[in-house]
N, C-alpha and C positions, 0 to 999 in steps of 0.2 A: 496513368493517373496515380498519383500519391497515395498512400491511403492513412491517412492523419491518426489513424488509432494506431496503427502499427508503428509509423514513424515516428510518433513521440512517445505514446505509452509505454512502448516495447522501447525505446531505444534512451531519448534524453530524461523520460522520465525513473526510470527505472532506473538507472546510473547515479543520480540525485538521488534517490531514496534509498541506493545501497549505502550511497555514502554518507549520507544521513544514521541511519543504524549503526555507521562504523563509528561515527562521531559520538552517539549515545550508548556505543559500548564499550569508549573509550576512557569517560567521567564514570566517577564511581556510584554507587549506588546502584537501584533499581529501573533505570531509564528505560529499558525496551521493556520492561514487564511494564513500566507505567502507557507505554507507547500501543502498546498491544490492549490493553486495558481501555482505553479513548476511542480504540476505533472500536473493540467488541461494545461499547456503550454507544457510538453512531447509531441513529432508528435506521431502519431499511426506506426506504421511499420509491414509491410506483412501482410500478410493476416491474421495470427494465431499468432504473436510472441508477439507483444502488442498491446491492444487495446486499447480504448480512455478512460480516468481514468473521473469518478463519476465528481459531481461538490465541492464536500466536502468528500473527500477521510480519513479526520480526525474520523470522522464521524462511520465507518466502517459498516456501511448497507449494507446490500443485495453482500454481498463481496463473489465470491465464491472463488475456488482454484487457477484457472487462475489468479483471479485478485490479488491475493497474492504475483503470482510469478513474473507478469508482476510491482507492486511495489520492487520485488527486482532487478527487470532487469534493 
């Protein structure tokens, strides 16, 4: 059996969003501070659906699958 968090969170989606940050640290300016700044303003909701995002989410540390999925939600 597949298991759909790991196969896209971890894989197609995570690929997208690096290349994404490459793209916004490619134009000049403040892009990933602004980018990090958007999700640390995200509310948290329920209990389990998203939690509270890093303070530099550009950054990608300590990122497990959850927090993959909760950046595409």
């Amino acid at each position: 059996v597949v298991d759909l968090l790991h196969e896209f969170e971890l894989g197609v989606w995570k690929a997208v969003f690096i290349h994404l940050l490459r793209m916004l640290d490619s134009l000049k300016g403040d892009q990933l501070t602004e980018l990090d700044r958007r999700y640390r303003s995200v509310p948290t909701f329920g209990h389990s659906t998203i939690h509270q995002f890093c303070k530099n989410v550009s950054e990608l540390k300590w990122m497990a699958a959850h927090d993959f999925e909760d950046l595409l939600q």
